[in-house]
C-alpha positions in Angstrom: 0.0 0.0 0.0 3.3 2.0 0.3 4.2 1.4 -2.7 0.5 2.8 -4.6 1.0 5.9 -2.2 4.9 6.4 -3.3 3.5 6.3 -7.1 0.8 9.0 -6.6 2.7 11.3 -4.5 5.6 10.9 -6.9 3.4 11.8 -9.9 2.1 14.7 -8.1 5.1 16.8 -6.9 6.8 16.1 -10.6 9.3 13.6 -10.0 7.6 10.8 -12.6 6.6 13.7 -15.2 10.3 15.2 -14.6 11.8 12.0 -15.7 9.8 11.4 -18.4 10.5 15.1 -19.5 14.5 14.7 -19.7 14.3 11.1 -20.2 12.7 11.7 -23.5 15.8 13.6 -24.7 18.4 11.3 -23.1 17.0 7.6 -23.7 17.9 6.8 -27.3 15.4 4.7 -29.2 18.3 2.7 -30.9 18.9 1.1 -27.6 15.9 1.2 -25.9 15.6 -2.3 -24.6 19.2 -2.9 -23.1 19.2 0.7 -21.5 15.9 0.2 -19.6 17.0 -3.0 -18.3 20.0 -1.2 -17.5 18.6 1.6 -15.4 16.0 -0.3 -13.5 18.6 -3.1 -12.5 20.7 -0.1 -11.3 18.0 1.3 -9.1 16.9 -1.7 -8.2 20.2 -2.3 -6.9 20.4 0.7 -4.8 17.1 0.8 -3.8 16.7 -3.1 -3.1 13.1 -3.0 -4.5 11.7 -4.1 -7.1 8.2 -2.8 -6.5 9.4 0.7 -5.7 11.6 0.5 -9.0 8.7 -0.4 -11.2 6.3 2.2 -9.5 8.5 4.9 -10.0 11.3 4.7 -12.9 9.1 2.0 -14.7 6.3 4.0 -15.1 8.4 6.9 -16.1 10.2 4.3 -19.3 7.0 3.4 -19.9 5.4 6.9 -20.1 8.6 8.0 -22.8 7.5 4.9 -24.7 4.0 5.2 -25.0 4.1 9.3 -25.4 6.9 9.0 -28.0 5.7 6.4 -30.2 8.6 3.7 -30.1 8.0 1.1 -32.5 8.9 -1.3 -30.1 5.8 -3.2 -28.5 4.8 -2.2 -24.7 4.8 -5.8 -23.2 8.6 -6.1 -24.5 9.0 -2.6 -22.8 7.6 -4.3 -19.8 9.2 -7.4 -20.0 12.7 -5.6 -19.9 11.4 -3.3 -16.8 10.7 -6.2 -14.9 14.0 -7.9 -15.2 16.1 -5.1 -14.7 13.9 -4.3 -11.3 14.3 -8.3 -10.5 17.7 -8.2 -11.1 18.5 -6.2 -8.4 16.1 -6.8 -5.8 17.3 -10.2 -6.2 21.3 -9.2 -5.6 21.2 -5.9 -3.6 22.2 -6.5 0.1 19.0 -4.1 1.2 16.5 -6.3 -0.2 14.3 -7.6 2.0 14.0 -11.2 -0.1 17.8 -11.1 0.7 18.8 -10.8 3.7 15.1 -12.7 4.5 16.3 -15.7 2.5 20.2 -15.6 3.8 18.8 -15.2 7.6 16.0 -18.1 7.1 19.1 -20.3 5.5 21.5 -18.9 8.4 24.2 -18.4 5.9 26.1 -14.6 6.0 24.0 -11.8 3.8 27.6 -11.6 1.3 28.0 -15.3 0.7 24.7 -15.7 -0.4 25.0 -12.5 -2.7 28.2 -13.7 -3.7 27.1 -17.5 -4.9 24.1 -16.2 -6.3 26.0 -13.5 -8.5 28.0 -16.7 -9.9 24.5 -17.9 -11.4 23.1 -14.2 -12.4 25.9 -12.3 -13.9 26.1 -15.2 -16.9 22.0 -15.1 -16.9 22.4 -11.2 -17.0 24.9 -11.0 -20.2 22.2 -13.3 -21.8 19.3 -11.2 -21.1 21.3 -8.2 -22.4 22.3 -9.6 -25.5 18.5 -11.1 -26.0 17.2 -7.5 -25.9 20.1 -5.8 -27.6 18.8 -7.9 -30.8 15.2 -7.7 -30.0 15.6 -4.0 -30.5 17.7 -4.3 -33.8 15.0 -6.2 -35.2 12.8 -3.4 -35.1 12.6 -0.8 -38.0 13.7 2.0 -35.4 12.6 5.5 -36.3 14.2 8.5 -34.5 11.5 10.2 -33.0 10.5 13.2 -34.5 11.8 16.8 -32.8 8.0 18.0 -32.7 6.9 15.1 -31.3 9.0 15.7 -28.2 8.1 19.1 -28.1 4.2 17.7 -27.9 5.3 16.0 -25.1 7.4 18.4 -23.0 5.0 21.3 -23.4 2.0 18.6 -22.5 4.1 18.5 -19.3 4.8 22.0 -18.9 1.5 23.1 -18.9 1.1 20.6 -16.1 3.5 21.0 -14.1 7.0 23.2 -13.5 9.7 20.8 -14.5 12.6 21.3 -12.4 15.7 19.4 -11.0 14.1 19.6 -7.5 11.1 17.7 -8.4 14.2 15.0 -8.1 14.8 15.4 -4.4 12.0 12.4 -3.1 13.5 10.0 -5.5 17.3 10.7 -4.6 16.1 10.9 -0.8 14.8 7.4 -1.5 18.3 6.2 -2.8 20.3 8.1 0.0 18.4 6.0 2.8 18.5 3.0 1.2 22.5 3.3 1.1 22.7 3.7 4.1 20.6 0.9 5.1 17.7 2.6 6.8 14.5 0.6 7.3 12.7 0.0 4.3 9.3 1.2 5.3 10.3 4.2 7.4 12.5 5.4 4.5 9.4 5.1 1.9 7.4 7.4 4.5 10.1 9.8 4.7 10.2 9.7 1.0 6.5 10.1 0.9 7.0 13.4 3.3 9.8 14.6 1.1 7.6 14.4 -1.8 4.9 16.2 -0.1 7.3 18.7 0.6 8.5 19.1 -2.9 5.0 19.4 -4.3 3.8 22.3 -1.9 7.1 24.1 -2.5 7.7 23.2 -6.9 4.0 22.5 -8.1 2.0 25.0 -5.6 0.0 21.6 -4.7 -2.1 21.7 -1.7 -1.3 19.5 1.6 -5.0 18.3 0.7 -4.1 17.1 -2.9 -1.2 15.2 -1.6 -3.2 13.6 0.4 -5.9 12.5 -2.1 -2.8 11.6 -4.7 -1.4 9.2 -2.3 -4.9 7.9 -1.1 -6.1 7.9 -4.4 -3.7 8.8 -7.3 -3.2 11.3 -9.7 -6.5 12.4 -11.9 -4.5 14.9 -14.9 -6.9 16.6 -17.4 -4.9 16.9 -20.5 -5.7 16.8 -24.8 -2.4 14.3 -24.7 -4.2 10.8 -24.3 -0.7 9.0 -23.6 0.2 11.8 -21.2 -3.2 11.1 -19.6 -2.8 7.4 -19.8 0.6 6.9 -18.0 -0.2 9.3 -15.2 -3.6 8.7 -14.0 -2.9 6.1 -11.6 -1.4 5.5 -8.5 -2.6 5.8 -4.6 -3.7 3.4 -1.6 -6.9 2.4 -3.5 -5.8 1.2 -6.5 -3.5 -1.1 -4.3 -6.2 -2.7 -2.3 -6.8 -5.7 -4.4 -3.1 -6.5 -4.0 -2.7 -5.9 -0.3 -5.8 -8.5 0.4 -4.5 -11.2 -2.3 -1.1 -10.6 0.0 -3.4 -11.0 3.2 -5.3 -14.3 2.5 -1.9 -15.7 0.4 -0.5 -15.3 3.9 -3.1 -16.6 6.0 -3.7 -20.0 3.5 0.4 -20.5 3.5 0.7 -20.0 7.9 -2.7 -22.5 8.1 -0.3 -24.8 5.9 2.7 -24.3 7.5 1.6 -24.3 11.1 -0.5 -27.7 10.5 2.4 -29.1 8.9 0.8 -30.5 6.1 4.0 -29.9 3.4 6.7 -31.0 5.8 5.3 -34.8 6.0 5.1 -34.9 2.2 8.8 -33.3 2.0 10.1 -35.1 4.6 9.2 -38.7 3.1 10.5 -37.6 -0.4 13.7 -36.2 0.7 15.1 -39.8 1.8 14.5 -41.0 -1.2 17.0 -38.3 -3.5 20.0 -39.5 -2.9 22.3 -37.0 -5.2 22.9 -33.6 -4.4 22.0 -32.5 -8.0 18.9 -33.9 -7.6 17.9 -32.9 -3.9 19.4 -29.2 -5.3 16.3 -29.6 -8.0 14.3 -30.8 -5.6 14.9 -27.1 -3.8 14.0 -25.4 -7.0 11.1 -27.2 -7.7 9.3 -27.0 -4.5 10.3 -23.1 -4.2 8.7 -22.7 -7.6 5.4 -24.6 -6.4 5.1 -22.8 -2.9 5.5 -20.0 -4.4 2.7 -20.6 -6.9 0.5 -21.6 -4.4 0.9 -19.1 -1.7 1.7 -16.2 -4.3 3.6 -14.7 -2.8 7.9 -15.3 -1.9 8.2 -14.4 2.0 6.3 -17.3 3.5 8.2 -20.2 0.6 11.3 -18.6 1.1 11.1 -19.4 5.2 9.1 -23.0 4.4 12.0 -24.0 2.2 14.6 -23.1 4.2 13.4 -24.8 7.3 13.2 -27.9 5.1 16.0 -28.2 3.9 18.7 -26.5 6.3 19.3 -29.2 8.0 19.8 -31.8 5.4 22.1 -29.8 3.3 24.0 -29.5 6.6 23.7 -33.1 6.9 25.2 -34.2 3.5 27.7 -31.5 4.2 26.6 -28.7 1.2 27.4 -25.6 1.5 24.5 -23.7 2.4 24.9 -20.7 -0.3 23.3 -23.9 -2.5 20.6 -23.5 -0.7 19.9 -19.8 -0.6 21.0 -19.3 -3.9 18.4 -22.0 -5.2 15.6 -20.8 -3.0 15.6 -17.4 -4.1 16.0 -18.2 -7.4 12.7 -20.2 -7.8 10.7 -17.6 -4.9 12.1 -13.9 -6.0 12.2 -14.3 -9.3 9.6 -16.4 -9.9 6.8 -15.0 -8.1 6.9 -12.4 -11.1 5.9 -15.0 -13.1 2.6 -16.0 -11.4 -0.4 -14.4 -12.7 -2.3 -14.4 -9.9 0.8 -13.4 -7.4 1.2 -10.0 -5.5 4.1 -9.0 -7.7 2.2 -9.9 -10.8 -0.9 -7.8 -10.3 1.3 -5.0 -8.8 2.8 -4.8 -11.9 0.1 -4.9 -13.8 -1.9 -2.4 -12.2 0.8 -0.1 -12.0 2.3 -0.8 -15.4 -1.6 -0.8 -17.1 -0.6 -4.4 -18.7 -1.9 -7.8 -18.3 0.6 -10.2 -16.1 0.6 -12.3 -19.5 1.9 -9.7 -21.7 4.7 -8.9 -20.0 5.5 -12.6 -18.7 6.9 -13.9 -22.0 9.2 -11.2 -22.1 11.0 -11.2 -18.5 13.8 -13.1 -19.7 15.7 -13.1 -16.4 12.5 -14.4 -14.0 12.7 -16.9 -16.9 16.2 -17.8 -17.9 17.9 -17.3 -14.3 16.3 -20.5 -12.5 17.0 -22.9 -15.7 20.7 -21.6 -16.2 21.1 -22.2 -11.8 20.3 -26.2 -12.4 22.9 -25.9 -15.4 26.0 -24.1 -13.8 24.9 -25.9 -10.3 24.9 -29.5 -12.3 28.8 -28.7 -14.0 29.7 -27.4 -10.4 28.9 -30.7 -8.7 30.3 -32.8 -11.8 33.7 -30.9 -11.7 33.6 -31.0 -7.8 33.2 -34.9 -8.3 35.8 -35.2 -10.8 38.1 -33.5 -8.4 37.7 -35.4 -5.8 38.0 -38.8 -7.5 41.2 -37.2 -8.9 42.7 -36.8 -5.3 
């Protein structure tokens, strides 16, 4: 619900419409594709969320595209968003799915980060290169010089564009490198942008309030300005919050009756490589998190599962993590009916299978895991038998 209120109050004191405004000038249709997944894996990074990075810089890619007429379809736009945010929310050390997963394994926060960037980095070239061609294949067009003056004076007569309109989104980044709490630095954020609106758009304390309760509501003749920045708020986030709220509840009846752990426990005994208990890992952290839709309550399940027999067989426990977080956080983006998933479509405007198809890293990272995992093990083996 932080998150819906973050992208209204950032629409409203300019920070989305200031980005779209320069962004339009500075983000080159040639390379569309590779530099978006750039830039949201980068704030993702720093940030550590993926939500936050889709509601604010996402929206704001997605608002050049649509209002400069890219030739390049929307769900690949989306597709590349939702990697790049993945990427990092999946690898920053102020993640919550990170240091949730690293503390549930009770392996240290920079191991885990550290195995899994063994698995992700490869599956990140590939990704690149995948949308570096993808937008080759398309006739690109530079966009024409009145066509960005359309858009920039559709903003001006909106709002006063202005470096400060900046200020909630670096205040954002700032506490999130320095490792603040993640929820009391969104509402400082969320203050900040408050701020900025009174003091850059002349906005009312009572119109911030009713953008973050409610989003934005912009009258304007430009139908894609319109369209990417009437959203936004508390409410639209409601039907998220209570798919979050009985996802929750189903998965702790579950947990707490036991119910998964008999079945687990029975079919653990009989894998008797660590390949195959390793894709046992993956597959049951893809299920749970199909089933409970969302990745905070698999990523605890799994790790209590399965701690102690890794520790048993004697594997190193950034296995573990690294597996579990692969098939949970990056997954659950992949589930149409998951938190993430209707998130990002109701921020983004675009059905969860639209952009599915094209999130090559949700996709890619969990298969190329098993792969490198499998040659790890075999070349472990070999090495031993060689001593």
């Amino acid at each position: 619900m932080i998150i819906g209120a973050i992208i209204g109050i950032f629409i409203e004191c300019g920070t989305v419409p200031s980005i779209i405004y320069y962004g339009v000038e500075i983000l080159s249709p040639k390379f569309f594709l590779p530099t978006t997944f750039l830039i949201c894996s980068i704030m993702s990074y720093i940030i550590g969320s993926s939500w936050s990075t889709v509601g604010t810089i996402g929206i704001a890619i997605l608002g050049i595209a649509t209002s400069s007429d890219i030739s390049i379809p929307i769900p690949i736009i989306a597709g590349a968003i939702v990697s790049g945010a993945w990427f990092g929310d999946k690898v920053s050390p102020v993640s919550d799915s990170t240091v949730m997963t690293s503390t549930a394994v009770a392996n240290n926060i920079y191991s885990h980060i550290k195995s899994m960037l063994k698995t992700t980095i490869p599956t990140y070239i590939i990704v690149l290169i995948i949308y570096f061609i993808i937008n080759i294949s398309f006739d690109i067009t530079p966009i024409e010089q009145n066509k960005l003056d359309e858009i920039k004076i559709a903003l001006d007569n909106i709002y006063n564009i202005s470096f400060i309109n900046f200020i909630p989104l670096l205040t954002l980044i700032i506490l999130s490198f320095f490792k603040v709490d993640a929820i009391f630095s969104l509402l400082v954020t969320i203050a900040t942008a408050v701020f900025c609106g009174i003091l850059s758009q002349n906005a009312s304390l009572s119109s911030s309030l009713d953008a973050i309760m409610y989003g934005v509501n912009i009258q304007t003749d430009n139908n894609e300005i319109a369209y990417i920045l009437n959203r936004g708020g508390i409410d639209s986030m409601l039907p998220t919050f209570l798919l979050c709220f009985f996802a929750i509840s189903l998965g702790g009846i579950l947990e707490k009756g036991g119910y998964l752990n008999v079945i687990m426990d029975r079919l653990i005994t009989k894998v008797k490589s660590a390949f195959g208990l390793i894709t046992m890992v993956m597959t049951t952290s893809i299920l749970t998190t199909t089933l409970f839709a969302d990745v905070y309550l698999p990523i605890i399940l799994n790790a209590n599962i399965y701690k102690k027999e890794f520790s048993k067989r004697n594997l190193n426990l950034s296995l573990l993590s690294r597996t579990i977080e692969d098939g949970t956080t990056l997954f659950v983006a992949l589930v149409p009916w998951s938190s993430a998933a209707i998130f990002i479509s109701t921020a983004l405007g675009i059905a969860p299978g639209e952009y599915m198809k094209f999130s090559f890293l949700n996709i890619l990272n969990p298969i190329i895991t098993l792969v490198i995992t499998f040659i790890g093990i075999l070349i472990a083996k070999k090495n031993k038998n060689n001593k």
